[in-house]
C-alpha positions, 0 to 999 in steps of 0.5 A: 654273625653277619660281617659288620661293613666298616667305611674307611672315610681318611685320605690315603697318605702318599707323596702325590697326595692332595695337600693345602694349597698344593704347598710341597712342604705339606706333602709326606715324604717317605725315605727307606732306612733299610730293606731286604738288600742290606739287611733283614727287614723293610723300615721307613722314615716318615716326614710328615705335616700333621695337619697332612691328610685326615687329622684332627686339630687340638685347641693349641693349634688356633689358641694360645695356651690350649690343650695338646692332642694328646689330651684329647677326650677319647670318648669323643672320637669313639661315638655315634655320629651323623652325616649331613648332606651339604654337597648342594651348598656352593661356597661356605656352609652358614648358619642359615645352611645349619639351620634346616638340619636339625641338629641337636646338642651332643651330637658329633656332626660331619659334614658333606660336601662337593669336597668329597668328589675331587681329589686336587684340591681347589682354592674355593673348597667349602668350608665353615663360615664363622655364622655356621661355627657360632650356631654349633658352638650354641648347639652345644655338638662334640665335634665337628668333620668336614670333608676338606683340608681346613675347616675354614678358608682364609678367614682373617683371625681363623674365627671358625676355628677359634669358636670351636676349638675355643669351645672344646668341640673336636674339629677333623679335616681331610675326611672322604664322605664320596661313598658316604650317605647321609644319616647316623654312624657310629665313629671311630677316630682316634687321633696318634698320641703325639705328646704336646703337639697341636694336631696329630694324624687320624684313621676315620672310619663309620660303622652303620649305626645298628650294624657295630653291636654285631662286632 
């Protein structure tokens, strides 16, 4: 059996790391509770914004009264998925942008941007413009993934998000698509199973479409 090539796409999470806005109360902090010199074993303390790093947003974190992340579908996080190349997009990604790419209902959608080449962030991020979310809420997708730490950019009302959440579409932030080219995977996204909170944590990780029968 030929070894299955497995693409890690989640930002590794330490203390220096790239956060929204470059807030400090977003960044992790990571305290030592004991270690082999006053006790046996190595355990550490994690403070931790859930919306730090690749995680995945559930309706209540944009509407009021929606669903927590620990109810989240998992036959949606385990599914094939396609890679779209939008590095060429300068701004937001509109429905216009959307349009040329051939979407199809069902599909869980990533996509990849000039994000993807940088590790500070940057104030002028690309992201999902309200036209781009309405076109995937018709199309009727699953989920969507970008390669930045929001899915939209200081949108009065949060409308993007809205649209989708709103629509039950699962929404990931924070993803690594650098090495990535565009085309069919199979995804595995399992956000942590965080009882009634809005967002929670998630490992991202593609397997080429053909590749994970052989696992």
């Amino acid at each position: 059996m030929s070894k299955v090539k497995i693409y890690d796409i989640s930002m590794p999470v330490h203390e220096n790391m790239q956060v929204y806005k470059n807030k400090e109360e977003k960044k992790p902090v990571f305290s030592v509770i004991r270690d082999f010199t006053n006790g046996d074993a190595f355990e550490t303390n994690v403070k931790m914004d859930m919306h730090t790093g690749t995680h995945m947003d559930a309706p209540l974190h944009m509407v009021e009264g929606g669903e927590t992340i620990d109810k989240t579908d998992l036959t949606k996080c385990i599914t094939l998925c396609r890679v779209i190349d939008c590095t060429e997009i300068e701004g937001c990604v509109k429905k216009s942008d959307l349009e040329k790419k051939d979407i199809k209902p069902g599909e869980f959608i990533l996509l990849k941007t000039k994000n993807s080449f940088t590790e500070q962030f940057e104030y002028d991020f690309v992201y999902l413009e309200k036209s781009g979310a309405r076109y995937l809420q018709e199309m009727k997708i699953t989920g969507v993934g970008i390669d930045a730490l929001g899915i939209e950019r200081s949108q009065k009302g949060h409308e993007t998000h809205k649209l989708l959440l709103g629509s039950d579409i699962l929404i990931i932030e924070g993803l690594r698509l650098k090495n990535i080219r565009a085309g069919e995977y199979l995804l595995i996204a399992l956000p942590l199973k965080m009882e009634k909170l809005e967002a929670a944590p998630v490992r991202a990780v593609l397997i080429e479409k053909d590749a994970w029968r052989n696992i």
